[in-house]
N, C-alpha and C positions, 0 to 999 in steps of 0.2 A: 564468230559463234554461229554454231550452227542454227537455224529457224525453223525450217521445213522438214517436216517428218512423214514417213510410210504408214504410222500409227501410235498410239496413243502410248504403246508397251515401250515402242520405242524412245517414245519421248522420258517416258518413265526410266528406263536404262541410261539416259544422255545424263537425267541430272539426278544420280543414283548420288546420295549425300558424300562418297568420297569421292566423285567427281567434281562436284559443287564447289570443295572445299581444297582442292589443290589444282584442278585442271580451268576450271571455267571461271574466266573473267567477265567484269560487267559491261557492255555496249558503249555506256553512255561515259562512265568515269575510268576505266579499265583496273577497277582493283580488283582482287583477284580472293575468293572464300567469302564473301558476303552476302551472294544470291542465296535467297530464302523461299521456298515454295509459298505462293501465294494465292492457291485456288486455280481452279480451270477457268477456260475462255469459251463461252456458249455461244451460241446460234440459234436466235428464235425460228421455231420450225412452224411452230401454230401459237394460238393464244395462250394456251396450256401445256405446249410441250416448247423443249427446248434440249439442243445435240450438243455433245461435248466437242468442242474444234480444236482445245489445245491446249496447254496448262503455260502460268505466266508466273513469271520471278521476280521477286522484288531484291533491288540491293539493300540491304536491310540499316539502317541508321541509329537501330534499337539492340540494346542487352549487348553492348560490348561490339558491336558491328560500326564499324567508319563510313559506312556507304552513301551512296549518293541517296535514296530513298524512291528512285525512279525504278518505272515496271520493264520487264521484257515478256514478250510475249512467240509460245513454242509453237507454232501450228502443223497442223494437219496439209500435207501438199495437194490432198484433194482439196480445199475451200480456198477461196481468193478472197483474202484478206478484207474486209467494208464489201463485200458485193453480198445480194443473197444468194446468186448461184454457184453452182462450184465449177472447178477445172472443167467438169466432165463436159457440164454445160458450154464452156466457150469454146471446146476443142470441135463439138459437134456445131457449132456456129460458126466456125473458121476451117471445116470441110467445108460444108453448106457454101460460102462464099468461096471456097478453093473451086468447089463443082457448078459456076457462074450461078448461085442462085440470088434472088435480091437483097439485098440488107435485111427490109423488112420480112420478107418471107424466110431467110434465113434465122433471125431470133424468134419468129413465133412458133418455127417448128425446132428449135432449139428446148427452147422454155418450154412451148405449149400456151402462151399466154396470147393474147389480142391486141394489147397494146403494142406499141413498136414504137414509144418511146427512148427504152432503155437501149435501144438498136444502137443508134446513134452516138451513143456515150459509150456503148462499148468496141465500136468502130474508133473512136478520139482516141480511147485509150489506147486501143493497138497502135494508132498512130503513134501517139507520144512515147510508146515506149520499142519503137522502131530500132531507135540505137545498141537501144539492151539485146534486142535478139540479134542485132549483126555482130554485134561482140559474142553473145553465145554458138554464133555458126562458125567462126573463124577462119571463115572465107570468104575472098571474095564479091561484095554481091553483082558483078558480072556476070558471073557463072550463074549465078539465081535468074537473072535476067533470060540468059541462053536456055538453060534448062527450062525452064517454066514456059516461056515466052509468054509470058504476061506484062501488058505493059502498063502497070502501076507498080512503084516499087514498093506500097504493102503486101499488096498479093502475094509478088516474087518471095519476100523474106518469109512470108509465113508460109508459102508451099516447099523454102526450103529449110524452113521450121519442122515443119511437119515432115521432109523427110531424111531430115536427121536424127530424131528424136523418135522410139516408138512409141506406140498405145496414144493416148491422150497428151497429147504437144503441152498444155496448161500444164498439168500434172509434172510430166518429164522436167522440164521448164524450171519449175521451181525446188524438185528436188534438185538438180547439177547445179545450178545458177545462183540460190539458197537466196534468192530476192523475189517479190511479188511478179507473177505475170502481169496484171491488169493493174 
């Protein structure tokens, strides 16, 4: 099942109720007509405002439905899933580190923020999910080695992230791959 979407219409088009009902099965139990819209997926922006990131299915267990009763949820491929920032955000964080700048100088001029906390944890991640983008390059990482000649092999993978992928690497990332970047 698809997860990542370009925008909100689109997601609206994937789970158009005759698709729901003969095309798309559930994640968790895979029966197949029992996803039920269940409200969108927000993003606190401030105290009082809050963005629409995605709309989420329930397999419904109610009114004639078999389902398991578990949610899925549709997003947006700009936002990364539990982070507050988006794609946009890490893609210009993993230039910044492509163009030697420091960890922490590279997330404060990402963000804009002072702390350089989060720096760190979003370096881990890239780390842990090394695998996943050597699998999304399908080449290779020799050649990432050579070309880049960087010698760390996060570096190498995400400069050769970066250029396989255009525009925003997060973003690209999770539309082809339909899995969280971070």
């Amino acid at each position: 099942m698809q997860t990542f979407f370009q925008s909100i219409v689109d997601i609206e088009q994937y789970i158009e109720p005759y698709r729901r009902a003969y095309e798309l099965r559930c994640a968790h139990c895979d029966l197949l007509g029992h996803l039920v819209g269940h409200g969108f997926v927000y993003q606190q922006v401030s105290m009082d405002k809050r963005q629409v990131v995605g709309k989420r299915l329930v397999c419904s267990s109610r009114f004639g439905h078999a389902g398991c009763g578990r949610t899925v949820q549709l997003r947006l491929a700009e936002q990364l899933p539990n982070r507050q920032y988006s794609a946009i955000h890490l893609s210009v964080f993993i230039a910044l580190l492509l163009a030697n700048v420091s960890v922490v100088h590279a997330y404060q001029q990402a963000t804009g923020q002072s702390s350089h906390r989060q720096a760190w944890r979003w370096l881990k991640a890239l780390k842990t999910n090394l695998m996943q983008y050597r699998l999304a390059l399908n080449t290779p990482l020799s050649s990432a080695y050579q070309h880049a000649r960087l010698g760390h092999p996060v570096l190498a993978t995400l400069f050769a992230l970066c250029t396989a992928f255009t525009g925003a690497v997060g973003l690209a990332f999770q539309l082809q791959a339909q899995t969280p970047f971070i």
